[in-house]
Each structure stands twice: as C-alpha cells, then as structure tokens.
C-alpha positions as CSV (number, residue, x, y, z in Angstrom):
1,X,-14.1,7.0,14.6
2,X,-11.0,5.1,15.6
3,X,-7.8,6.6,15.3
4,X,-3.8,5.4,14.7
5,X,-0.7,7.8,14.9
6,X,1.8,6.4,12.1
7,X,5.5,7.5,13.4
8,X,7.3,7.1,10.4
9,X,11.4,6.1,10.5
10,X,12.2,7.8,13.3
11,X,16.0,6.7,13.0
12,X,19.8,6.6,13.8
13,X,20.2,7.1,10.1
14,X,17.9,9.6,9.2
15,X,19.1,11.7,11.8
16,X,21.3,14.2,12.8
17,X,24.7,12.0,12.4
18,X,23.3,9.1,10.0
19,X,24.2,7.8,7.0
20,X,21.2,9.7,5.5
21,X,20.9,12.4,8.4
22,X,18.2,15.2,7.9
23,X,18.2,18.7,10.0
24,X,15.7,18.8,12.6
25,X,15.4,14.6,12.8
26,X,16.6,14.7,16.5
27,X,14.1,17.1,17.3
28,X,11.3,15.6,15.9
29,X,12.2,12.3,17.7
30,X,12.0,14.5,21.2
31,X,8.9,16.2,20.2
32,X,6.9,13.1,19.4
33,X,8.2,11.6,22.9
34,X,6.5,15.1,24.3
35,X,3.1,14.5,22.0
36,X,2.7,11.0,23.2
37,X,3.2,11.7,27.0
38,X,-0.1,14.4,26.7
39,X,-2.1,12.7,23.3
40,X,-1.1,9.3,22.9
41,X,-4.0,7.8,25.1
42,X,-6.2,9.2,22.3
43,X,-5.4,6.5,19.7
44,X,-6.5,3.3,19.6
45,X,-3.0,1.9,17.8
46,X,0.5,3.8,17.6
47,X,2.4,2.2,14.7
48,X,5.7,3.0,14.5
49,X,7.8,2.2,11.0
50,X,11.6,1.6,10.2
51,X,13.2,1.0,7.3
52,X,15.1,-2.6,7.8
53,X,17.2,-3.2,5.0
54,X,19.6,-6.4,4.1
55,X,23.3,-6.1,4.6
56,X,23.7,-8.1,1.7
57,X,22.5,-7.3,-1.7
58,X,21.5,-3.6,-2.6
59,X,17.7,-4.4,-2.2
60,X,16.1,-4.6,-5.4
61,X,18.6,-1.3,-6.6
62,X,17.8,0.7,-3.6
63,X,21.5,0.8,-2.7
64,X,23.5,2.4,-5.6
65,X,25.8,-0.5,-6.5
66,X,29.6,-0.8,-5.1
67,X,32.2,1.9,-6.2
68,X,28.8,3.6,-7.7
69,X,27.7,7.1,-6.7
70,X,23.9,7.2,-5.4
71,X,21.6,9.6,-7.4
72,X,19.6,10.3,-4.3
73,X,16.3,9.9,-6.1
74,X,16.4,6.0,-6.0
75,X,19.6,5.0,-5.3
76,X,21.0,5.4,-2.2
77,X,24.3,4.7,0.1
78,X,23.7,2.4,2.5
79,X,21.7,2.8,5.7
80,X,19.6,1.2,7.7
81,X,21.0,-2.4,7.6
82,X,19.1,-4.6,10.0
83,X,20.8,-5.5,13.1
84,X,23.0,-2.6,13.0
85,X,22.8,1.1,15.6
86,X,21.5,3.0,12.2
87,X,18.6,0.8,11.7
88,X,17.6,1.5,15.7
89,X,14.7,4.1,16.6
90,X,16.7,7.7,17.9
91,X,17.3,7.4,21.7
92,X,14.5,10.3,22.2
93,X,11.7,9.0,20.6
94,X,10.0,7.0,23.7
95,X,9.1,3.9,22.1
96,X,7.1,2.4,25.3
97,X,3.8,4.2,24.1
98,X,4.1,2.3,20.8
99,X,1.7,-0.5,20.1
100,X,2.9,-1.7,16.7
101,X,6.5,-2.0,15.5
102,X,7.1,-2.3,11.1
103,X,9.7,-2.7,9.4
104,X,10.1,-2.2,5.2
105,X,12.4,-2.6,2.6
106,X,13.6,-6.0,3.3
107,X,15.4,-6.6,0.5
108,X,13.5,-4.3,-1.6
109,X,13.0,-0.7,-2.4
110,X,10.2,0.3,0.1
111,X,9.2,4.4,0.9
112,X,5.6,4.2,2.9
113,X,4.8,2.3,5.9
114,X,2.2,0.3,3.8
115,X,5.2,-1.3,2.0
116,X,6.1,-3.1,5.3
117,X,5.0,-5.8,7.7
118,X,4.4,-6.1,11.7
119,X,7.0,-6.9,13.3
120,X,6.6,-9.1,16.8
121,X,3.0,-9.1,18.5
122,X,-0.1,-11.2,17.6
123,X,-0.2,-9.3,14.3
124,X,3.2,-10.5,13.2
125,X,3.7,-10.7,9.6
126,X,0.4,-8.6,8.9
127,X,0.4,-5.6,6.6
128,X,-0.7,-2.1,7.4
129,X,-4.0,-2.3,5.5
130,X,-4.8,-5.5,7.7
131,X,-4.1,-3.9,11.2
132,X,-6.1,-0.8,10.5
133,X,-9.2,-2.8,9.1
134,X,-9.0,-5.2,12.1
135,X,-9.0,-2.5,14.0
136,X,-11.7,-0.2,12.6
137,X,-9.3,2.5,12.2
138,X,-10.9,5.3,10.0
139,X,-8.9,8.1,10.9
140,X,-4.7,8.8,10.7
141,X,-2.1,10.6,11.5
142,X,1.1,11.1,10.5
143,X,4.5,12.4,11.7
144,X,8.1,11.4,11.2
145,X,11.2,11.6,8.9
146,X,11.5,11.7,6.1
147,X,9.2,14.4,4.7
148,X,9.9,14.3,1.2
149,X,10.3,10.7,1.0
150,X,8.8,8.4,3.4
151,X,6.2,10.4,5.3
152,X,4.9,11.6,1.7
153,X,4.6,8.0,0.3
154,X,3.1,7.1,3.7
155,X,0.5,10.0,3.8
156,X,-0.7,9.3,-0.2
157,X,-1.3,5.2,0.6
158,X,-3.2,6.2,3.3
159,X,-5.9,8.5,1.5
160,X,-5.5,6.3,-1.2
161,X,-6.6,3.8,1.0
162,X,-9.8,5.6,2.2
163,X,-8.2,6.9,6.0
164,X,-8.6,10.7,6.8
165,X,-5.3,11.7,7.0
166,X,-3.9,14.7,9.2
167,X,0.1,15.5,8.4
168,X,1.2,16.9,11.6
169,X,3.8,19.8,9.8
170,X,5.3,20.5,13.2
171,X,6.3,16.8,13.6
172,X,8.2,16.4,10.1
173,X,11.8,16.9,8.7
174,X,12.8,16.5,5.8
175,X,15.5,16.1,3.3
176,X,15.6,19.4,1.6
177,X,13.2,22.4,1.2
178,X,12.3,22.8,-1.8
179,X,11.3,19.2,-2.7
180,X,9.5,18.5,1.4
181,X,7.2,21.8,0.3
182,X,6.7,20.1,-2.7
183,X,5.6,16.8,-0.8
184,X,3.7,18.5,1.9
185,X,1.7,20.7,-1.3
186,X,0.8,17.4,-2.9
187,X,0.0,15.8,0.4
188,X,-2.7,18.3,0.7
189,X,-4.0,18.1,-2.6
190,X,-4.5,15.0,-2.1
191,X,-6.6,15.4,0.9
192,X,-4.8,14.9,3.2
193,X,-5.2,17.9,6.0
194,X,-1.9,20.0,7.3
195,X,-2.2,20.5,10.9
196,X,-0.2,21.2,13.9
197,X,-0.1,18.9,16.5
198,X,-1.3,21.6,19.2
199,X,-4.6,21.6,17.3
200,X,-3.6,25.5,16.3
C-alpha cells in the first residue's frame, strides 16, 4: 500500500491573526513540522494545499460582495488573495518535507484539496485524483485547518474516491466546536478512521 499525507491550508489567514484566523491554527502548523521530522519518510507523496484566491472578482460568490456582510457559510470576507502574506503557508509549518504544492479556489468557490491543481513540479496543472493514481497511492491521511470546512470536504472526496482515509484529530483546528464535531462525526461515518498521529 502506498501512502500520501494531505496538509490541508496550513495558512497566514486561517491562523491565529488572519483574516479568517481559527484557535489552535499556529499550533497545528508546529506540530505537523514535529510529525514530519519523525513520520514523513513514511509516505510516498506529502501534498500540501492552499487556498489561492483572485484579488479581483469575489470568485464565483465566495467573497460576500462589497459593502456586504459575509454569512460565513458561503460567503466570506476576503482572504487568501494570491500573491499576498495571507495566502503564504504559517512560518512553522516546515514546508521542505513537502513534495506537492496545490492551490484551489482560483477564481471559484473551492473547500477540498480535490478542487485544486498542482502547482510547480512535473505534475504541474494535474489534479489530485491524477497524482494519487500515478502514484498508486491507496492509503491517506489528513491533517490541517480548517476542520469544519476544508479538511472535512477534503476527507469525504477522498473516501469518495476509494482512498482509506485516517483524520489525524490531534493535527486539526477548526472554526467552531460545535459544527468541527459535527464534521469530524460525519467524517467517520463516512469511513473515514479518527486517529491520533502517535498511533494511540
């Protein structure tokens, strides 16, 4: 069985601090630096994903529209605008151990990591589907921000897609309780398995 971490939007904006900040986004970004330095030569492909929006446009209505207050279910205030320090990966997330870079929502409402593309690298412009066939990869798993949005949509495309997922629950934050025990719920009813990332 081959095997790919997803590291989902890792972020200056979904951070501590960001436009869209979550609690406990800083310290998931050190704690995956700390799981790759002991576990990341067991996957085959690390593939890290970032949201990478337009500065012009609201992106297919994912920005609530000028002098508009976002509903925060699928509208939102700005963040991540390509080129900008929001849109970067947070400054303790150690991105050297990463193999594949993706970005989403490029001009267009985009939640999982199977929304985006490859960005740089001889699978450049490739979706996710196509990198983990190429690559045999049968077995993912996942970690990042946000718990309740992007990790969930990310975990559910996966199965979907036939990959035995784990959800690492210690390497998660997300936007508020009640709705990320929600997500992490139907990510296990889904099949996905809720694990730690010590194994215990």
């Amino acid at each position: 069985m081959t095997r790919a971490l997803f590291i989902i939007d890792v972020q200056n904006d979904f951070t501590e601090g960001g436009a869209l900040g979550v609690d406990g986004g800083a310290a998931v970004a050190a704690h995956l630096t700390s799981y790759l330095e002991r576990a990341a030569d067991g996957y085959s492909l690390v593939i890290a994903s970032r949201d990478w929006h337009n500065a012009d446009g609201d992106n297919g209505g994912h920005f609530a529209p000028v002098g508009e207050e976002p509903n925060f279910l699928d509208t939102w205030p700005p963040h991540c605008v390509a080129g900008t320090p929001g849109a970067e990966y947070h400054p303790a997330l150690d991105q050297s151990r990463i193999t594949i870079h993706v970005k989403k929502g490029q001009g267009e409402p985009a939640y999982s990591i199977f929304d985006g593309h490859v960005d740089g690298g001889a699978s450049d412009g490739a979706t996710i589907t196509e990198v983990l066939e190429e690559h045999g990869v049968t077995e993912v798993d996942i970690a990042g921000i946000a718990t309740d949005y992007c990790v969930r949509a990310s975990a559910l495309d996966a199965v979907e897609h036939g990959r035995h997922v784990r959800v690492f629950t210690d390497l998660i934050a997300g936007v508020a309780r009640e709705t990320s025990d929600a997500a992490i719920a139907e990510m296990g009813h889904a099949g996905a398995i809720l694990a730690s990332s010590d194994g215990e």
